[in-house]
C-alpha positions as CSV (number, residue, x, y, z in Angstrom):
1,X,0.6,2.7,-14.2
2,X,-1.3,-0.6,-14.9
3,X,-3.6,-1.1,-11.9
4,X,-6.5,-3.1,-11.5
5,X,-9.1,-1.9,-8.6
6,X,-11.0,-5.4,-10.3
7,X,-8.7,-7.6,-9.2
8,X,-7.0,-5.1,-6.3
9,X,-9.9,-5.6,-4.1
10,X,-10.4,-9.3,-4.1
11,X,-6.8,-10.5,-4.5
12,X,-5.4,-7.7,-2.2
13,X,-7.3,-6.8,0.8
14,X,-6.6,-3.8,3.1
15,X,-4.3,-6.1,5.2
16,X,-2.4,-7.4,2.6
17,X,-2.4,-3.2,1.3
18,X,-0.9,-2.8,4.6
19,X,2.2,-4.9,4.5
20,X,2.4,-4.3,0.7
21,X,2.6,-0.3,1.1
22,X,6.0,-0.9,3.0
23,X,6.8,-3.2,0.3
24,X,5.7,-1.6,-2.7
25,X,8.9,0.5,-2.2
26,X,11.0,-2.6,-2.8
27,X,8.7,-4.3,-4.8
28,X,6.5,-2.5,-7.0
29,X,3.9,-5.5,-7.6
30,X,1.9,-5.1,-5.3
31,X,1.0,-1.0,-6.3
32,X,-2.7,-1.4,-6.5
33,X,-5.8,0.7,-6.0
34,X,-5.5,0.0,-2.3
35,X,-1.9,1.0,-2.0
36,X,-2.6,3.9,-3.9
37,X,-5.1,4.8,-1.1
38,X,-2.6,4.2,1.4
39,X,0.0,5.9,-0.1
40,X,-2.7,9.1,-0.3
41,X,-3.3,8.8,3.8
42,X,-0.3,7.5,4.8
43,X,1.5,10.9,4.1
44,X,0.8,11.9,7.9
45,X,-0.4,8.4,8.9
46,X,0.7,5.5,10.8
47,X,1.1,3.7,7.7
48,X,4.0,5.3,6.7
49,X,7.1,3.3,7.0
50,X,7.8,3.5,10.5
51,X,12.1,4.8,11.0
52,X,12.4,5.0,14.4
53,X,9.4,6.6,16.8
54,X,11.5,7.5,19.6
């Protein structure tokens, strides 16, 4: 994967990481060092795309 935790941290900050984890399924751009992070805590976090909490 070409990712660049240079560039990740300035151009993509953990809001933007955020919105982009839920996106990164659809678009893959946006897969940086910070999504990656997400990606690792969102497995049983609130991050993770939310389906229906009911």
């Amino acid at each position: 994967m070409n990712v660049r935790p240079e560039s990740c941290k300035r151009e993509n900050p953990v809001e933007t990481c955020v919105v982009a984890h839920r996106k990164v399924l659809e678009a893959k751009d946006c897969y940086c060092c910070c999504c990656r992070q997400f990606q690792d805590t969102s497995e049983s976090s609130e991050y993770q795309i939310p389906h229906e909490s009911g």
